[in-house]
C-alpha positions in Angstrom: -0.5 92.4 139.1 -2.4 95.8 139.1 -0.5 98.8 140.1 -2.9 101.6 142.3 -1.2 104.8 141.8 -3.0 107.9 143.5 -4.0 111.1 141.7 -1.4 113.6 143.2 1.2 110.6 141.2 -1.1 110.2 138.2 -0.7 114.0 137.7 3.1 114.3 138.1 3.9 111.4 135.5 1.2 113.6 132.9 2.9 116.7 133.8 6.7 115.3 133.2 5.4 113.4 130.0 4.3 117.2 128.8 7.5 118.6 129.6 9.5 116.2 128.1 7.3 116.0 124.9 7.5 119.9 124.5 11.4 119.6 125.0 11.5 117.5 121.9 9.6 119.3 120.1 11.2 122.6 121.1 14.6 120.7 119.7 13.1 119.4 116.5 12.2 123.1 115.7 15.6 124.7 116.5 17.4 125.8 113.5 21.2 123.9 112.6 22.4 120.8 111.5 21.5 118.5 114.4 18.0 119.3 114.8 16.2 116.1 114.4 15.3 116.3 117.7 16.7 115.5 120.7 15.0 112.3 122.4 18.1 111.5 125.0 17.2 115.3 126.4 14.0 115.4 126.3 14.2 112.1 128.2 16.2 113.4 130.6 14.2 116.5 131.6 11.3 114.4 131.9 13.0 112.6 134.5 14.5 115.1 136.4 10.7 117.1 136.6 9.3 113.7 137.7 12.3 113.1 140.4 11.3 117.1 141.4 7.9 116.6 141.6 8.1 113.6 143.9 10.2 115.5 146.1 8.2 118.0 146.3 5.0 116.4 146.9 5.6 113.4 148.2 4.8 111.0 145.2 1.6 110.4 145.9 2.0 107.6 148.3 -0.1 107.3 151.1 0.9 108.1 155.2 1.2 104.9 157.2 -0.1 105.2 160.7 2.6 104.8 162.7 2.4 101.7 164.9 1.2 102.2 168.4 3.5 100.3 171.6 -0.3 98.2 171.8 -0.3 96.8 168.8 2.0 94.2 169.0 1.8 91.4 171.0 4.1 91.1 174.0 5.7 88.1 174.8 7.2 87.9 178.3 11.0 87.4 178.4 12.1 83.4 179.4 14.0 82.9 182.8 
């Protein structure tokens, strides 16, 4: 099965992969006893820049053309 995903989509997953990759970093170089990084949060803001993206700019996906009234095929109603 091959997946198509358009460039606007290809570009938000790279730019939420970036943010959540520096967002771990930025924990694993935090001073105090818990910083070995925080993957769950880094994770998560990944996610939540992706879900904003795609909000924003639609995802990607492409318009349908709505259907026109002559496109489908009328039947006439039985008496």
């Amino acid at each position: 099965m091959t997946v198509h995903i358009t460039d606007v989509g290809a570009a938000i997953l790279v730019v939420a992969s970036v943010v959540g990759y520096l967002v771990y970093k930025h924990s694993q170089a935090t001073p105090g006893p818990a910083s070995k990084g925080d993957l769950v949060g880094a994770i998560t803001c990944g996610v939540a820049v992706l879900t904003a993206l795609v909000l924003l700019l639609g995802g990607g996906t492409d318009p349908q053309t709505p259907a026109t009234p002559g496109d489908a095929v009328s039947v006439p109603p039985r008496t």
